[in-house]
C-alpha positions in Angstrom: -236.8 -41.8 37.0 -235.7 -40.8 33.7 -238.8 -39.9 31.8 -239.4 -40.5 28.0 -240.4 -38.6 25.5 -241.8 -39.0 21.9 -241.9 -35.9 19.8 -244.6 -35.7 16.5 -243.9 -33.5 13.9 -240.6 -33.2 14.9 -238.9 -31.1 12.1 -235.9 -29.8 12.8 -235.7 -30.9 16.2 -236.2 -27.5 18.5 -238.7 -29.0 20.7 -236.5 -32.2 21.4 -233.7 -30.1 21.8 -235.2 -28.1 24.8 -236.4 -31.5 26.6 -232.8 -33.0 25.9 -231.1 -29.8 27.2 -233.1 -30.8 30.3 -232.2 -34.6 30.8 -235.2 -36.3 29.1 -234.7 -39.5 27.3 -235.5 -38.4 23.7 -236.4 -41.4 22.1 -238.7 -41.3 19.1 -239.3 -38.6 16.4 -241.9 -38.9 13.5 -241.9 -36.1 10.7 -242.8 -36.5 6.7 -240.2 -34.1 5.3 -237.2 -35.7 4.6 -235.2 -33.0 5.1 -235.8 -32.1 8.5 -236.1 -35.9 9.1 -232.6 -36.0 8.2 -231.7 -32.9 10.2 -232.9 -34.1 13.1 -231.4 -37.8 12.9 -228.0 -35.6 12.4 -228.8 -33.7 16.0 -230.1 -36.7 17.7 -228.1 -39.8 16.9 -229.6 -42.2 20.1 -233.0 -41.4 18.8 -235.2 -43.7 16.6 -236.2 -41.3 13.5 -238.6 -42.1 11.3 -240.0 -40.4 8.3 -244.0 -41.2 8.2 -246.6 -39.7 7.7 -248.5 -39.4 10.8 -251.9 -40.7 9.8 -250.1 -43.7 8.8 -248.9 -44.3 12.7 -250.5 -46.1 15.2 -250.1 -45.8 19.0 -249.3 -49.2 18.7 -246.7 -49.1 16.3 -245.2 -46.7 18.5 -245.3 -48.8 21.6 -243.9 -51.6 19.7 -241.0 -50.0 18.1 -239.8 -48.1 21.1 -241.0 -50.8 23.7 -243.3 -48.8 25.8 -245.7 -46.3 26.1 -243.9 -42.2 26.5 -244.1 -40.6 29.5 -244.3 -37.3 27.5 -245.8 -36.5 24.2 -244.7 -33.6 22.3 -245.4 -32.2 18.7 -245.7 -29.0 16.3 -248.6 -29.8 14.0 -248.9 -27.5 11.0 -249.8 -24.0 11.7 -250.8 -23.4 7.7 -254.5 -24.1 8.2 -254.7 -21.4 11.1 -252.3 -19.0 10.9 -253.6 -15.6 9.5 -250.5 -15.3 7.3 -251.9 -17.9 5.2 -254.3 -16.7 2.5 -256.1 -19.7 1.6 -257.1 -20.4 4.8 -260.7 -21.4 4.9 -263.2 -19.3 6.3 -264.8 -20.6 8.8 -262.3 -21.2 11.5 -263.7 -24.8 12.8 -263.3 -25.9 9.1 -259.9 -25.2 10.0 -259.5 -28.1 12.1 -261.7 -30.6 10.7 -261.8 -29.9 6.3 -258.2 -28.2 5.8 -255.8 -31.4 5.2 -253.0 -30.0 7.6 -255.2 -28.3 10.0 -256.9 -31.8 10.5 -253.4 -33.1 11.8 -254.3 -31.6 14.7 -256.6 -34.4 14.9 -253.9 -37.2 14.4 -252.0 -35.8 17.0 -255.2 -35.8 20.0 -255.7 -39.4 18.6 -252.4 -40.7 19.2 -252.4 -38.8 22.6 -255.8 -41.1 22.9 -253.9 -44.5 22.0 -250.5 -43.1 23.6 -252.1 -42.0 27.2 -248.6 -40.3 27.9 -248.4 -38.8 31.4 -247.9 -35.4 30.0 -248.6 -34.2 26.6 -247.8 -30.4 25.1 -249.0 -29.3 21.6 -247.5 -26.5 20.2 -249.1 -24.0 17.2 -250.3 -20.7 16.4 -252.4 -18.8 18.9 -255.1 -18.5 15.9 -255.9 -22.3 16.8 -258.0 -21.0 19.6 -258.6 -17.8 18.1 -262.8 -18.2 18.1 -264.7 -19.7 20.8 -266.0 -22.5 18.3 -262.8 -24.0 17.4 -261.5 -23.9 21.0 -264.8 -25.6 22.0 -264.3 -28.1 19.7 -260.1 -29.1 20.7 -261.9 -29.0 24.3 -264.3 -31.7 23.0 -261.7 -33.8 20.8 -259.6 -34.6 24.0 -262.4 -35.0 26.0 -263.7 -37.9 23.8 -260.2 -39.7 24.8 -260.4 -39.2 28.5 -258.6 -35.8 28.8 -260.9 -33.3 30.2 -258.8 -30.6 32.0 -256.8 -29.0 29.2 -255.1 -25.9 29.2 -253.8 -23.4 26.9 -250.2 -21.6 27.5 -249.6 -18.6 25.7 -246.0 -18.2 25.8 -243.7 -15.5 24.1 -240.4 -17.1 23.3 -238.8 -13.6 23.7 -239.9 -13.7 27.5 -237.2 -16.9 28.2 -234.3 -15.3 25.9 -235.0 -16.1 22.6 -234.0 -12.9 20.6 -236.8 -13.1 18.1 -240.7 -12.4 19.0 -243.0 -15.4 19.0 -246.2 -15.9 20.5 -247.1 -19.9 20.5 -250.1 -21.7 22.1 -249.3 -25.1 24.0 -251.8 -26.6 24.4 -251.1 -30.1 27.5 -252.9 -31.5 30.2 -251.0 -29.7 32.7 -250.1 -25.7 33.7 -247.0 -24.8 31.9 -245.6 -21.1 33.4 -241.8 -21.0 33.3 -240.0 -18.6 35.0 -239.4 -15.6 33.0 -236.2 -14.0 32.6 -235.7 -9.6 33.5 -233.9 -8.6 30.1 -234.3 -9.1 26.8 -231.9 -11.0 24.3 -231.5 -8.4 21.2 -230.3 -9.3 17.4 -226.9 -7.4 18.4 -226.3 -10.0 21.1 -227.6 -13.0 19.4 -225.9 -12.9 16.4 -222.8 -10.0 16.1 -219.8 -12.6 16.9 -220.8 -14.3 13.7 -219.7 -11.8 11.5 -215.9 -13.2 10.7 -216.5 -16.5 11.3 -217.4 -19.1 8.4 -216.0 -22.4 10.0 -219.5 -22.7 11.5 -222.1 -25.5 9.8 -224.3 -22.9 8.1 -223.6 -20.3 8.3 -222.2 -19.2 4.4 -223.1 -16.2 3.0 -225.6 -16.3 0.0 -224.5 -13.9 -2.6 -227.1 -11.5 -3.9 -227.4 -9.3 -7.7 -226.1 -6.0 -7.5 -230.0 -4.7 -8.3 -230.5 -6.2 -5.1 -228.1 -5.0 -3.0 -228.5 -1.3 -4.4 -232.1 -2.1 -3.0 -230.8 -3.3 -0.1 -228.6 -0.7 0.9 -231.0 1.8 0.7 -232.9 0.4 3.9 -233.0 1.6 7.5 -233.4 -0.8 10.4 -237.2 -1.9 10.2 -237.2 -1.2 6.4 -238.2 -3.8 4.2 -238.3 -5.2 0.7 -241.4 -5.9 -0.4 -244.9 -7.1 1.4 -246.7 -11.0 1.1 -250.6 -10.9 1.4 -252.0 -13.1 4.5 -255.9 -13.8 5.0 -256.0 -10.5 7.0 -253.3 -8.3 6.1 -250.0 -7.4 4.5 -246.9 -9.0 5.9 -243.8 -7.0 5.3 -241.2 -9.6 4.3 -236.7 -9.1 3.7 -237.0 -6.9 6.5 -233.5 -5.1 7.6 -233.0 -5.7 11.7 -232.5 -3.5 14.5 -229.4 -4.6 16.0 -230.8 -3.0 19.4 -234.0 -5.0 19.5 -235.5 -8.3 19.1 -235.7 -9.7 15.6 -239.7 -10.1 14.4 -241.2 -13.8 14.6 -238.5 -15.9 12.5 -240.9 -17.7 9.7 -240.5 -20.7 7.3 -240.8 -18.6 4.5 -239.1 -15.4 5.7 -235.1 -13.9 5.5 -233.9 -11.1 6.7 -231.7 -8.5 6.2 -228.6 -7.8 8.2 -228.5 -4.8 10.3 -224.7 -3.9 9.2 -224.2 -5.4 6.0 -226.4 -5.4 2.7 -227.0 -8.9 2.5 -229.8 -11.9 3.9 -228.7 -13.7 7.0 -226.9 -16.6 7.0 -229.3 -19.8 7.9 -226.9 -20.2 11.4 -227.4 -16.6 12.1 -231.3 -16.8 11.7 -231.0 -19.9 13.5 -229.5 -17.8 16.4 -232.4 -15.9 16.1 -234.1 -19.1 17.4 -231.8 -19.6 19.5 -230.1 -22.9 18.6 -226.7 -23.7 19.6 -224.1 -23.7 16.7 -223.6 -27.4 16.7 -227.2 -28.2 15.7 -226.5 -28.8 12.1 -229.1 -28.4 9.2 -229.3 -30.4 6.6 -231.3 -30.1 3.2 -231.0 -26.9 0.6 -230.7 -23.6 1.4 -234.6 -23.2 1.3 -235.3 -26.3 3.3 -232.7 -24.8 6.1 -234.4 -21.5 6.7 -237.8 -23.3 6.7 -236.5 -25.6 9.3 -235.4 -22.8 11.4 -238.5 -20.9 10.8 -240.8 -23.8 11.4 -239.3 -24.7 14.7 -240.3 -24.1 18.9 -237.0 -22.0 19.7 -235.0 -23.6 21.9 -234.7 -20.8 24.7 -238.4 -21.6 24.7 -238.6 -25.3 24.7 -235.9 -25.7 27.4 -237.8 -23.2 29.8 -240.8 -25.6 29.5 -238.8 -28.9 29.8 -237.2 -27.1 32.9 -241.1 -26.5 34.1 -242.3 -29.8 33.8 -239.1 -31.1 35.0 -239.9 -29.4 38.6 -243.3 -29.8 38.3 -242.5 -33.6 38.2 -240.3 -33.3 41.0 -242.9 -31.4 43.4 -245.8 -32.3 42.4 -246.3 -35.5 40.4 -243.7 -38.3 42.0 -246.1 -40.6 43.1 -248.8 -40.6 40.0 -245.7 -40.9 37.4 -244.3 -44.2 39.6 
């Protein structure tokens, strides 16, 4: 049976890309930004791409344009209203969900898994989505008020399944999701060395920098950084200089870093390594609306290890209720 799948909040197309790596039928993506939008229609030519907003989108209109219901439902809602490194975040975390306008997609996403009744669904965000017992009480009770009352939340570390950047993610689906996880460790060295000499690959020119900045710049060890951005709870150090020997720190819409040889910001393909995606995943958009798209995104090591779960899991487990 080759099993659907309709991805919200698509972006750049890192959650797709894991699914398709793994023989789903992608067939559907919905994101607002046009950039990403058109990133991802670049990556995934057979797929129907819209740009929408999702509170505009009915489960209907889904089922009408694609001509059926998904067996799968995946999405990225925005992290912004829950993520500690944003410091307008509201204070009460269950305001979060409901008050803070991209927090409350969470919302749109539970209600088109309520009109949508995929098979399988997996939401992806920030682990500070469940972070009190309040908010997690109150996702419980939002899928529960469309029929889905087992739900479970995966904590997942991309770096565990070979991504070579940290990244701890919730993803949140009606079903256990615990891929295999593999012995060593992917580091910056590994992931993105090869690149040095080589600028016939899509994205991956060098952005110049002032001479002020790379006297800065050349000045810092591996972990050093520039300067520090101010989250809700604490300093983030940000234009930090990687170990070549280690993982990179969690990739971020907003972040750059530095290279561990040379005194200059990476190239968006070799941050893009950092998330593991394959060199022919192009990115389209300017230079800012790359690395957020690379930042934003579920890395691809990541996504295909929980495609390749689910995959089995069908397999073993779920043959006769997906017939």
């Amino acid at each position: 049976m080759e099993l659907k799948v309709v991805d919200l909040f698509s972006g750049a197309g890192g959650f797709s890309l894991g699914f398709r790596n793994q023989g789903f039928n992608i067939v559907l993506a919905i994101d607002i930004n046009h950039a990403a939008v058109r990133t991802y229609a670049e990556n995934f030519p057979s797929a129907i791409t819209l740009e929408e907003d999702i509170r505009n989108i009915t489960g209907d209109e889904i089922t009408s344009i694609i001509g059926h219901s998904p067996d799968i439902l995946i999405g990225s809602p925005p992290c912004e209203g829950f993520t500690a490194a944003n410091p307008s975040r509201l204070k009460n975390p269950v305001d979060r969900l409901y008050l803070d306008e991209r927090g409350s997609l969470t919302l749109e996403y539970i209600r088109l898994v309520g009109e949508l009744k995929p098979k399988i669904f997996v939401m992806e965000n920030v682990p500070a989505i469940v972070e009190t017992k309040e908010l997690k009480d109150s996702i419980l009770t939002e899928f529960s008020k469309i029929g889905y009352e087992q739900i479970y939340f995966n904590f997942l570390r991309a770096e565990d399944y070979g991504n070579p950047s940290r990244r701890l993610r919730v993803f949140i689906s009606n079903i256990k999701i615990s891929p295999h996880k593999i012995s060593k460790k992917v580091t910056v060295h590994e992931a993105i060395s090869d690149l040095d000499n080589t600028r016939d690959i899509p994205n991956n020119e060098v952005h110049e920098v002032t001479d002020k900045k790379i006297l800065k710049i050349s000045k810092l060890y591996f972990g050093d950084y520039l300067t520090m951005y101010k989250g809700s709870r604490k300093e983030i150090p940000l234009y930090i200089r990687l170990n070549p020997f280690d993982l990179a720190p969690t990739v971020l819409g907003n972040s750059r870093f530095i290279h561990p040889y040379h005194d200059r910001f990476l190239t968006v393909r070799e941050q893009a390594r950092l998330m593991s995606y394959p060199d022919d995943h192009i990115f389209i958009g300017s230079r800012d609306e790359q690395y957020n798209q690379v930042g934003e995104a579920v890395p691809v090591a990541l996504s295909t290890a929980i495609a390749s779960y689910i995959k089995v899991k069908i397999s073993e487990e779920y043959n006769s209720w997906l017939a």
